[in-house]
C-alpha positions as CSV (number, residue, x, y, z in Angstrom):
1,X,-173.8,-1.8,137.0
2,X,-177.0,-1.9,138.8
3,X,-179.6,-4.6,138.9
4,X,-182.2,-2.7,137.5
5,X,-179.6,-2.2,133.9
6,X,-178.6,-5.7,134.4
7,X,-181.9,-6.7,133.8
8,X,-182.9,-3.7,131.4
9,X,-180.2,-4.8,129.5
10,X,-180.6,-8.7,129.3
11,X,-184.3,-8.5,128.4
12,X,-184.7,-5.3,126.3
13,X,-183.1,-5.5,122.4
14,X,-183.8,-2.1,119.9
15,X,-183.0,-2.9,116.6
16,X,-181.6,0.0,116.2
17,X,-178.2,1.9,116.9
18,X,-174.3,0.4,116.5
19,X,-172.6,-0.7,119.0
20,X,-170.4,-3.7,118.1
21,X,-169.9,-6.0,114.9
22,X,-171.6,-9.9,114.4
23,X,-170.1,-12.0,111.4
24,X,-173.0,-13.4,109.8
25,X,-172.9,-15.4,106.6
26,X,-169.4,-14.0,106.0
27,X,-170.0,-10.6,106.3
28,X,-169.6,-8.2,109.2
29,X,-172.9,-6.2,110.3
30,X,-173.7,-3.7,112.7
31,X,-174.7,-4.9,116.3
32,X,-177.8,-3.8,118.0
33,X,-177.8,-1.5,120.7
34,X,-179.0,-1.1,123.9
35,X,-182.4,0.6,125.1
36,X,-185.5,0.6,127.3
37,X,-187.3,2.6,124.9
38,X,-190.7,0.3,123.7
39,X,-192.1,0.1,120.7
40,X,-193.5,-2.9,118.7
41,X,-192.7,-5.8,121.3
42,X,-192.7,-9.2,119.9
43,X,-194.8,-10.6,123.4
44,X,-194.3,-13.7,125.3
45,X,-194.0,-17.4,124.9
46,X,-195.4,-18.8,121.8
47,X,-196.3,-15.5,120.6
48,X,-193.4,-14.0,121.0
49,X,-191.2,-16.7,118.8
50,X,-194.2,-16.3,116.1
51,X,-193.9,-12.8,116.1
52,X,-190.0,-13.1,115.7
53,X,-190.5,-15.3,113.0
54,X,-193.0,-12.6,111.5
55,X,-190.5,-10.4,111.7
56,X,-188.2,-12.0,110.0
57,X,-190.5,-13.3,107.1
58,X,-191.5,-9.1,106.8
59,X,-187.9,-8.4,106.0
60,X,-187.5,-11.1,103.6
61,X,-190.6,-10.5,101.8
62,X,-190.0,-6.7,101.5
63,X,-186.3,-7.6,100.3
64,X,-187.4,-10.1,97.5
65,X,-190.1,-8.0,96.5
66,X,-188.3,-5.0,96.1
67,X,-185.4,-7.1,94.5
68,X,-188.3,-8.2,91.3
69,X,-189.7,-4.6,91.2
70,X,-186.1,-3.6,90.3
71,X,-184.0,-6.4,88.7
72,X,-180.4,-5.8,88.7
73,X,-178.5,-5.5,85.0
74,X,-178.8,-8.2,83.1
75,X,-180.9,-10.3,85.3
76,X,-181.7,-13.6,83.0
77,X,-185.4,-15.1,82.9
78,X,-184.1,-17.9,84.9
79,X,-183.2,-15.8,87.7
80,X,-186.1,-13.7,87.7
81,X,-188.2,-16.7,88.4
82,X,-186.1,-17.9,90.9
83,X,-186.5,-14.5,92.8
84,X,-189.8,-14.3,91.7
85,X,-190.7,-17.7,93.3
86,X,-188.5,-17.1,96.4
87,X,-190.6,-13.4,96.7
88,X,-194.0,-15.3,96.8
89,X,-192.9,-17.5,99.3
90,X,-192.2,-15.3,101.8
91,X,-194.9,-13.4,100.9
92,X,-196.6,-16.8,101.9
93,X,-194.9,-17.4,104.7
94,X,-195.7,-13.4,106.2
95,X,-198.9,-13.5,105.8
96,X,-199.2,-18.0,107.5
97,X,-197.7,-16.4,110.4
98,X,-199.7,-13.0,110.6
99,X,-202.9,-14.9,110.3
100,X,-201.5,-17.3,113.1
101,X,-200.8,-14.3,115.2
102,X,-204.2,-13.0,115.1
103,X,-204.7,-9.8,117.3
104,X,-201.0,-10.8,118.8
105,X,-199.0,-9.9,115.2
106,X,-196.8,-7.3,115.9
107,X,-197.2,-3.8,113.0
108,X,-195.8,-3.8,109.9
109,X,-192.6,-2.9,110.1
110,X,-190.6,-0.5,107.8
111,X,-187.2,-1.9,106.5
112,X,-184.3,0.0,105.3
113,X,-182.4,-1.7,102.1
114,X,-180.4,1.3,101.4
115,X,-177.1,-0.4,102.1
116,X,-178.3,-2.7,99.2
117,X,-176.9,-2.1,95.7
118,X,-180.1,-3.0,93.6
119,X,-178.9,-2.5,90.7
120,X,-175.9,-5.0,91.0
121,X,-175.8,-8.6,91.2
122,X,-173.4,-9.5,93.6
123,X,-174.8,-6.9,96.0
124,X,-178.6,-8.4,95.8
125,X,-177.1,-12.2,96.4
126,X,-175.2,-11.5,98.7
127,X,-177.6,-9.5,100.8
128,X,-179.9,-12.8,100.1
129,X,-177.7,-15.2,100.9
130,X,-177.3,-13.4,104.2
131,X,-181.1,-13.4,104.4
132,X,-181.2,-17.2,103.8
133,X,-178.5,-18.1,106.1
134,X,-179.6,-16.1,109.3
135,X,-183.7,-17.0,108.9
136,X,-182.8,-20.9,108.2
137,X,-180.7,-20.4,111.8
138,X,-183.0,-18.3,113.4
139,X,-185.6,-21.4,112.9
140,X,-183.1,-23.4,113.7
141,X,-182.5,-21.6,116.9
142,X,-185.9,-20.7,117.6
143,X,-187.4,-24.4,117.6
144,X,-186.7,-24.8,121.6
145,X,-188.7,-22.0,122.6
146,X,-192.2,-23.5,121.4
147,X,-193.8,-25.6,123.5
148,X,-197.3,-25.8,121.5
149,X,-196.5,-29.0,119.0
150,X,-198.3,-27.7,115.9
151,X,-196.9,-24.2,116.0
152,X,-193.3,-26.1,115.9
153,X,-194.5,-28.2,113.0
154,X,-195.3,-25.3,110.7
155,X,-192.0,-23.9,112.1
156,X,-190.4,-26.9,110.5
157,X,-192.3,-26.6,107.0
158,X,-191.4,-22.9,106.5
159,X,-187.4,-23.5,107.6
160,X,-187.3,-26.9,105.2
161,X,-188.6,-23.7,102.5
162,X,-186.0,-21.1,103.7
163,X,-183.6,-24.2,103.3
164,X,-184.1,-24.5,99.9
165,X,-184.2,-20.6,99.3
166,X,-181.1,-20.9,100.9
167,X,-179.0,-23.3,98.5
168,X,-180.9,-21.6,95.2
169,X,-179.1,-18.7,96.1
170,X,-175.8,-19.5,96.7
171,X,-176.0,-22.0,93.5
172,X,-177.0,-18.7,91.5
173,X,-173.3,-16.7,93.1
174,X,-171.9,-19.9,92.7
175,X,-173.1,-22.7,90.1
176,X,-172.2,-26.2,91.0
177,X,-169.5,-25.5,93.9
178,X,-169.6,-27.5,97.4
179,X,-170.6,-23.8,98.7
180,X,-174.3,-24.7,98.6
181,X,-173.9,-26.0,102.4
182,X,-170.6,-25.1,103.2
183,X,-168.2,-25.3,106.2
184,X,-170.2,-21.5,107.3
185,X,-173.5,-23.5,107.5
186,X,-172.8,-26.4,108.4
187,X,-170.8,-27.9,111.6
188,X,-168.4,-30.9,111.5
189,X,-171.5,-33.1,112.4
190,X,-173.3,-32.5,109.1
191,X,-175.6,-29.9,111.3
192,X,-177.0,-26.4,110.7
193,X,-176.3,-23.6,112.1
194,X,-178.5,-22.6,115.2
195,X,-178.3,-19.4,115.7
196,X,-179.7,-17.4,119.1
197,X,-182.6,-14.7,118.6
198,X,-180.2,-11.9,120.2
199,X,-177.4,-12.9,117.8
200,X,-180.0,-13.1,114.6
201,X,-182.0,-9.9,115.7
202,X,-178.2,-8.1,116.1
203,X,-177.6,-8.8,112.2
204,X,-181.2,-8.2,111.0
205,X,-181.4,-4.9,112.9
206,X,-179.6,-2.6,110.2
207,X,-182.2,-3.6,107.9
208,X,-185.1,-2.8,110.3
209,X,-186.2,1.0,110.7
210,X,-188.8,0.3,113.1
211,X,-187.3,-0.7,117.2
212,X,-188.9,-3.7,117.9
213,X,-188.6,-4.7,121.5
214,X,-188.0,-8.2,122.7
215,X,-188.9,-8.2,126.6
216,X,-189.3,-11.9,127.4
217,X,-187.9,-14.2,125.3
218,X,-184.7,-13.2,124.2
């Protein structure tokens, strides 16, 4: 291999294409693949993280939002709120960090849910959980990458949200069990997962129709 694909390799990620398998959250997703071709590039530094953190907050607000436009069979008032509530925070969350971003804030980006069974239950929590699971560690991950103090602050107030997001969800596929922050979650030291940006970008991509570059960072 030569230098100049050791290095086009290392530092450009596509969110698109299949080349291996990740395990997130339990379930086995497509890999990212491989390319120098640009597109939306999330930037440097600072920026960069914010704008992988927009990214992330555009696919979980399109999810939620398309999730209450079309609620699966026999979705109960209770859960509708909870969705509902969940929806407007990430819609909250999107639109903190695209303000925050300024000029900087990467396009919108269009998402791809079709492997998502909207109509069923299981199929929408499970897709959330996944959701929940990989932004909480993305965050998680993420944190060491800012240097400005009051950009890792907010980090912290939107990840304590995605937390909560996170344990609604799994209480809803699973009422009252330990599973709420279970042994997937959570390591032997009572910690959270801490996921890398390569290895949460890998398992977002197949949602994500639009190749979104990350040059610097990653």
């Amino acid at each position: 291999m030569t230098d100049k694909s050791k290095i086009s390799r290392r530092h450009v990620l596509k969110w698109t294409g299949v080349s291996a398998t990740i395990m997130v959250a339990g379930a086995v997703l497509p890999n990212f693949g491989i390319s120098a071709a640009l597109a939306a590039d999330l930037g440097e530094g600072d920026f960069g993280v914010l704008n992988y953190a927009y990214a992330l907050e555009q696919l979980e607000a399109a999810y939620y939002t398309q999730v209450v436009d079309n609620p699966y069979a026999d979705m109960s008032d209770a859960e509708m709120q909870i969705l509902t509530d969940i929806r407007d925070h990430e819609i909250d969350h999107r639109d903190f960090l695209k303000g925050a971003l300024g000029e900087k804030a990467i396009p919108a980006l269009e998402v791809d849910f079709s492997a998502v069974d909207f109509s069923s239950r299981d199929s929408v929590l499970e897709t959330a959980k996944t959701f929940e699971d990989l932004g909480v560690s993305a965050y998680n991950g993420a944190g060491k990458l800012i240097k400005n103090p009051d950009y890792l602050l907010q980090a912290g107030r939107i990840v304590s949200v995605e937390a909560r997001h996170a344990a609604a969800i799994r209480d809803l596929l699973l009422p009252l069990s330990v599973a709420f922050a279970g042994p997937d979650v959570i390591d032997g030291n009572g910690l959270d997962v801490a996921r890398e940006p390569a290895e949460v970008l890998a398992a977002a991509g197949p949602f994500i129709k639009t190749d979104v570059t990350a040059k610097s960072f990653i």
